[in-house]
C-alpha positions in Angstrom: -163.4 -14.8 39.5 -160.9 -14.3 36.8 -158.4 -17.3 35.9 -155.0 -16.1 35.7 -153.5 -16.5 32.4 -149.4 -16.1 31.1 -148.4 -14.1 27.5 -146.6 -17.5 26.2 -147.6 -19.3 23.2 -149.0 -22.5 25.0 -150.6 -20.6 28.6 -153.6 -20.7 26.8 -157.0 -21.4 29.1 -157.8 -23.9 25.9 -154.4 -25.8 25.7 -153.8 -25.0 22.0 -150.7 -24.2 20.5 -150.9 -21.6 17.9 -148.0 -23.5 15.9 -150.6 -26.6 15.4 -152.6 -24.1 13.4 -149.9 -22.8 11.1 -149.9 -23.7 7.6 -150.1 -22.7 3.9 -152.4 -23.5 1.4 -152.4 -22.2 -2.1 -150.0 -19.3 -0.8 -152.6 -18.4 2.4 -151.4 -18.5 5.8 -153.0 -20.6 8.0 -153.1 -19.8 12.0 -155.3 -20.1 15.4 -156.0 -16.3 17.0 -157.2 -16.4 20.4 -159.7 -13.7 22.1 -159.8 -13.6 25.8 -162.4 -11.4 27.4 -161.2 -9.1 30.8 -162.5 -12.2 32.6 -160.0 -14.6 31.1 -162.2 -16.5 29.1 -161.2 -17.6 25.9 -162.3 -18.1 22.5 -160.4 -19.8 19.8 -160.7 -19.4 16.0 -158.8 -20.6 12.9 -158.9 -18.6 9.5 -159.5 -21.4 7.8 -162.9 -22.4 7.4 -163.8 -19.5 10.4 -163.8 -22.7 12.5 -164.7 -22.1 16.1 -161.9 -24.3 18.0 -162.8 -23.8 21.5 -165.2 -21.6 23.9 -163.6 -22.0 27.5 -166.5 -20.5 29.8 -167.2 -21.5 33.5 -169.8 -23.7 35.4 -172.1 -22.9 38.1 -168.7 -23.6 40.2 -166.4 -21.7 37.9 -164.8 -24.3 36.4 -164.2 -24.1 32.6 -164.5 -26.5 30.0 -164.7 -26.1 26.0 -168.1 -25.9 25.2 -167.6 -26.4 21.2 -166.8 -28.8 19.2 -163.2 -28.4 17.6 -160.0 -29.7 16.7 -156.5 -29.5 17.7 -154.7 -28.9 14.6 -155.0 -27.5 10.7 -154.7 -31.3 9.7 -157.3 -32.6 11.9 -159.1 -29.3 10.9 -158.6 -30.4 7.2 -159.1 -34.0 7.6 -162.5 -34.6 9.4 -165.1 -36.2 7.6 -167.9 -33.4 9.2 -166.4 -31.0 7.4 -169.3 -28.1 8.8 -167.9 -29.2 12.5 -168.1 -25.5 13.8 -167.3 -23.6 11.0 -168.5 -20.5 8.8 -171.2 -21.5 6.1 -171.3 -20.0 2.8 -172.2 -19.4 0.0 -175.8 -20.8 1.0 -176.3 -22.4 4.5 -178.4 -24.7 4.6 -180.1 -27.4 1.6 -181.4 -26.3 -1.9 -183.6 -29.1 -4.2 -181.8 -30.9 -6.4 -179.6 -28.0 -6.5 -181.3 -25.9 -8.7 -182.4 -22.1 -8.6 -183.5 -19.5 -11.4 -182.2 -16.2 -11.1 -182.7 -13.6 -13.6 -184.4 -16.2 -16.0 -181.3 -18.3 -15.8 -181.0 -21.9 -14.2 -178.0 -22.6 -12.5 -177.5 -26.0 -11.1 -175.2 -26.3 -8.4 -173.2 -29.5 -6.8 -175.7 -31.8 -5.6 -173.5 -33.1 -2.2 -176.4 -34.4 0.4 -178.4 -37.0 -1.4 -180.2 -35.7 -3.8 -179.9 -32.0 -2.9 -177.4 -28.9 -2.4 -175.8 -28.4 0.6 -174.0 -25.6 2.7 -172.5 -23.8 -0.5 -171.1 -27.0 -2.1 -168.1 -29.5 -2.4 -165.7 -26.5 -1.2 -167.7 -23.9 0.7 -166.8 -21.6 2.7 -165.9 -24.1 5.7 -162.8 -25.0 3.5 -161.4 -21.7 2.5 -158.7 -19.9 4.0 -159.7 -16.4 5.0 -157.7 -13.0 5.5 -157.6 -12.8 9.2 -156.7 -9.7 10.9 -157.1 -9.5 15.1 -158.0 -6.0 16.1 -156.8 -6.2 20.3 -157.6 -8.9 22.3 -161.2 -9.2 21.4 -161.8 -9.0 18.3 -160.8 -11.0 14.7 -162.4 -9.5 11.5 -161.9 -12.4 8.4 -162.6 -11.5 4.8 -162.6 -13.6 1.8 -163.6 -12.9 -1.6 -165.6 -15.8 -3.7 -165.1 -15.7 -6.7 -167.7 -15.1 -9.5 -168.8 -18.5 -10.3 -167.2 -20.5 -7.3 -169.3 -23.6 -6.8 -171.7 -22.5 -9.6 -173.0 -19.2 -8.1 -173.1 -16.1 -10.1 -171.8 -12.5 -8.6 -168.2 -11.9 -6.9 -168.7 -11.8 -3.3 -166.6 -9.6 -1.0 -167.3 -11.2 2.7 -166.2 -9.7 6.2 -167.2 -12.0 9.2 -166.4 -10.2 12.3 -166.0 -12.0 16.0 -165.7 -10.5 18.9 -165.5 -11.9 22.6 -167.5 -9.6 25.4 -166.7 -9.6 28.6 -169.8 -10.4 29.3 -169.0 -14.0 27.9 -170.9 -12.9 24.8 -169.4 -14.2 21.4 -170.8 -11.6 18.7 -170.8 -12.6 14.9 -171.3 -9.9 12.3 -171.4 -10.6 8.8 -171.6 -8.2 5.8 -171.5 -9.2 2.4 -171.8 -7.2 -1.1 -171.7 -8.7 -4.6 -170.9 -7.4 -8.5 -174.2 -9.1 -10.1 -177.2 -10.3 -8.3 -177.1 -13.5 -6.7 -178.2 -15.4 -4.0 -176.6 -15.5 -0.2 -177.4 -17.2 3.2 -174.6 -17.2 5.5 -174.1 -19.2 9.1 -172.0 -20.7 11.9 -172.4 -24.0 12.1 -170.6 -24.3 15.9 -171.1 -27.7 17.4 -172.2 -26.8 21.1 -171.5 -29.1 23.9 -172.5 -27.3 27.0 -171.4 -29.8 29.4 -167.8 -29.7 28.1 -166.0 -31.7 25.2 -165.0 -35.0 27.0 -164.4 -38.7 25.6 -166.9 -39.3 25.2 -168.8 -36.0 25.4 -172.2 -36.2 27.1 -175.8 -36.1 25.2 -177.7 -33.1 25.0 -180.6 -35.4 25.5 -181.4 -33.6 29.0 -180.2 -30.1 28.1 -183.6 -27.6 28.8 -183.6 -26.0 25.1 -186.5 -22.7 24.5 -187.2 -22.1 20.8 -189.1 -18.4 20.3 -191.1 -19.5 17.1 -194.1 -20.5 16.7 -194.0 -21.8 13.6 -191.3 -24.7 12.0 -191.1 -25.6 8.4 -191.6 -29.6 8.1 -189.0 -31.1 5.4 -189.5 -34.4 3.0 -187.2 -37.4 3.5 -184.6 -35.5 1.6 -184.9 -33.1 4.7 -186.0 -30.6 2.0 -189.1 -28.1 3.5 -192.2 -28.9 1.6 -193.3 -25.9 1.8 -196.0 -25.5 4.5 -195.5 -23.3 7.0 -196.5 -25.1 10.6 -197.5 -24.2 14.1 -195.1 -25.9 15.9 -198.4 -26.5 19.2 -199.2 -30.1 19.6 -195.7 -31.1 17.7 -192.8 -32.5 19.3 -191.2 -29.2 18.1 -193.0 -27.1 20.2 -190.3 -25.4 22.6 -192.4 -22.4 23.5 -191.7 -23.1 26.8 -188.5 -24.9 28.1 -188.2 -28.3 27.8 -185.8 -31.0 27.3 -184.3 -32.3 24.3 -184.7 -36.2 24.9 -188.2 -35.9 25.8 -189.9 -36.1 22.0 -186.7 -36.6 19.9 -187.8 -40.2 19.5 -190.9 -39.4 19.2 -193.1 -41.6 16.6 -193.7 -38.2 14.4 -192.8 -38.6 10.5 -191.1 -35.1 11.0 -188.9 -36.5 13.8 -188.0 -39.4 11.5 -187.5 -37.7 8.4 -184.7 -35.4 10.2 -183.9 -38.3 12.6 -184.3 -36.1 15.3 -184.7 -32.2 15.3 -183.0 -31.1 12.0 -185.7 -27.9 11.0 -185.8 -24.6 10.7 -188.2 -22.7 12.8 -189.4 -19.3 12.1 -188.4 -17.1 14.8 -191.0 -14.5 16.4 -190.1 -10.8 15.1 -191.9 -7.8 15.3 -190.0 -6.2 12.5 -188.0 -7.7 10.0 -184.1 -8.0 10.6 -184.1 -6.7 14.3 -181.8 -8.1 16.6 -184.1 -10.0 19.3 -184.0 -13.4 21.4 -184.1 -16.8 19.5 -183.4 -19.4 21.8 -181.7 -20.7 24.8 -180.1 -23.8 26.3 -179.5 -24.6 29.7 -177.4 -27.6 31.0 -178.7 -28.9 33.9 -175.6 -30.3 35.5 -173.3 -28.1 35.3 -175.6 -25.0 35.1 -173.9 -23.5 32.0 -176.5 -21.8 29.4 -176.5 -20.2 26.1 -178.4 -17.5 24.6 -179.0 -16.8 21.2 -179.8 -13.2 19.5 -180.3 -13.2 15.7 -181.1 -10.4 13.5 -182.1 -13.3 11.1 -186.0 -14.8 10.1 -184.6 -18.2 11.3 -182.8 -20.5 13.3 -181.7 -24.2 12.5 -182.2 -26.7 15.2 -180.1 -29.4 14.6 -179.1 -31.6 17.2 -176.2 -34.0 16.0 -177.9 -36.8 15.0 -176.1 -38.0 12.2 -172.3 -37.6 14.2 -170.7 -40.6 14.7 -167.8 -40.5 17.0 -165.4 -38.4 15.3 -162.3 -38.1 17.8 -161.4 -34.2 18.4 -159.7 -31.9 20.1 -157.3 -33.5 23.1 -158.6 -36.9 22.4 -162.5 -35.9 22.7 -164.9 -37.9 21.1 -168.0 -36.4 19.7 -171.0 -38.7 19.3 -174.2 -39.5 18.2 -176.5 -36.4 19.8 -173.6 -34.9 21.6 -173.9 -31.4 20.3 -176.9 -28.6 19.7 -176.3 -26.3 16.3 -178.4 -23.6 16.6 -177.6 -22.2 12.8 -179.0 -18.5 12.2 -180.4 -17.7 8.9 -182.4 -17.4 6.4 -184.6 -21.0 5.2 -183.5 -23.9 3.7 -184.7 -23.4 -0.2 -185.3 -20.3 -0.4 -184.7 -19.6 -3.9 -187.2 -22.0 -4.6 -190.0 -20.7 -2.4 -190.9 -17.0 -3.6 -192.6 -15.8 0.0 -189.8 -17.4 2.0 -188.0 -14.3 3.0 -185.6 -13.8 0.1 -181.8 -14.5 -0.2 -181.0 -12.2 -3.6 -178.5 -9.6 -2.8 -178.2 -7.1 -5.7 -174.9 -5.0 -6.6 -176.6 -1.8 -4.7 -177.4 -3.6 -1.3 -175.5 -5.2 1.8 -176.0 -8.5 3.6 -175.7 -7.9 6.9 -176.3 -10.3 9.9 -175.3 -10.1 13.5 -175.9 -13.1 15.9 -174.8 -13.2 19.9 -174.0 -16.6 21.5 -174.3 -15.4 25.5 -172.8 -18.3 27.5 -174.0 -17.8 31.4 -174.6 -20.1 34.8 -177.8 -21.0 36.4 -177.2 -22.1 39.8 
């Protein structure tokens, strides 16, 4: 059934008013566009930071909730201390050791902003920019952004186009393409905070969400939550989600891995046939209220990360997002890859294109 929805500013399905979104920083306008599929349902993005403010999809008994983690307004936006909450990821998704990579005989050292180690493109990534936005019909946004050569201590200008569009099969496509002026190193993301059972105060675990994972293999990481390298089969490992299974069951388990990420923080290595070919990664089903999510990555990897360092942070209409009370499923390439020569590589040259396309298919099982 389709929900009825009015042209006005504020008749949105997600209760946002685009004026909360409109702002300018260093001479870039800031402001919320809104996709609605034929169905009705809604998703909302800001330019700035790409962030994903709301994904209002039905129940098993049509009633819609936001299913992501988001914000109300550019200043809460700009003011969270999870600075990744549901935004793009850029110019490296993701952690790199101690922040150092060679490229063409040169060391670069970049900001070292988890610990001891690199993370997600640096103090000002691409979470914190603002980007060109321009909304092609109802479905669609396309948002650009050029980094700048040297922008957080990576070599090459970057010209990026991030593309999201809203099927009306309740399918949110991302498409990414990237080109550069000197070789340098890329791995681009969404880092969308999903809470299947709805944002609420507070919002619910994921604990007894039914999670599949299509990989056989998972890279374990150090305390650092750097990957050490080996290459693991996830059988006989509480990361084994082969088969469906909950989250709670082994995310306490007494497993150095689970305590080195403090729950599922790894990247797995997703089953292809052929490198770069769009094919399933994983799904999520939430038992109460029937919604689930599918995930479709033309990418060698997914992040599994499931909240665990989240501590309460109030959001969007008074929601509160705790401990556990989100899944990231983060296609892309592995943490460290610069560092790790048969990792699948993250070098773009001047004559090539990154390109990445990843679907996040929200359905019902009744």
């Amino acid at each position: 059934h389709t929900i009825m929805t009015s042209n006005s500013e504020t008749a949105n399905l997600c209760g946002l008013n685009r004026k909360d979104f409109q702002t300018t920083i260093n001479g870039k306008k800031t402001d919320l566009y809104i996709l609605r599929n034929r169905k009705g349902y809604e998703v909302a993005i800001s330019n700035y930071g790409g962030a994903i403010c709301a994904i209002m999809v039905p129940d098993k008994d049509g009633n819609v909730a936001n299913v992501v983690q988001g914000f109300d307004s550019i200043k809460s936006l700009m003011e969270t201390n999870e600075i990744y909450r549901s935004t793009l990821i850029g110019r490296y998704g993701n952690r790199i050791c101690k922040g150092k990579f060679t490229l063409n005989g040169k060391e670069y050292q970049l900001a070292l902003n988890d610990g001891p180690n690199h993370l997600h493109g640096g103090n000002k990534g691409y979470n914190m920019r603002v980007w060109d936005a321009r909304q092609m019909g109802p479905r669609s946004l396309a948002l650009n952004y050029t980094s700048p050569y040297g922008e957080e201590g990576f070599s090459g200008e970057v010209k990026l186009t991030v593309e999201f569009t809203f099927t009306d099969d309740n399918e949110l496509v991302i498409e990414y393409l990237a080109t550069t002026n000197k070789k340098t190193i890329i791995c681009l993301t969404h880092h969308a905070f999903f809470s299947l059972a709805g944002i609420a105060n507070p919002t619910p675990t994921i604990e007894d969400q039914i999670c599949q994972i299509n990989a056989d293999f998972y890279l374990p990481i150090d305390n650092t939550s750097i990957p050490t390298g080996e290459i693991l089969k996830v059988e006989g490992t509480p990361f084994d989600f082969r088969q469906p299974k909950a989250f709670g069951l082994e995310i306490n388990a007494d497993n150095e891995q689970i305590k080195n990420g403090s729950g599922y923080d790894h990247n797995y290595v997703l089953n292809k046939k052929e490198e770069g070919e769009l094919s399933f990664a994983a799904k999520v089903v939430e038992p109460k209220s029937g919604r689930s999510l599918e995930v479709y990555t033309t990418e060698p990897g997914i992040q599994l990360y499931t909240a665990n360092f989240c501590n309460g942070a109030v959001g969007q209409h008074g929601a509160t997002f705790p401990k556990r009370s989100a899944v990231c499923l983060e296609c892309q390439h592995f943490p460290d890859s610069p560092n790790r020569p048969y990792f699948p590589s993250v070098i773009l040259r001047p004559t090539e294109q990154y390109k990445q396309k990843t679907i996040y298919k929200f359905g019902v099982e009744k």
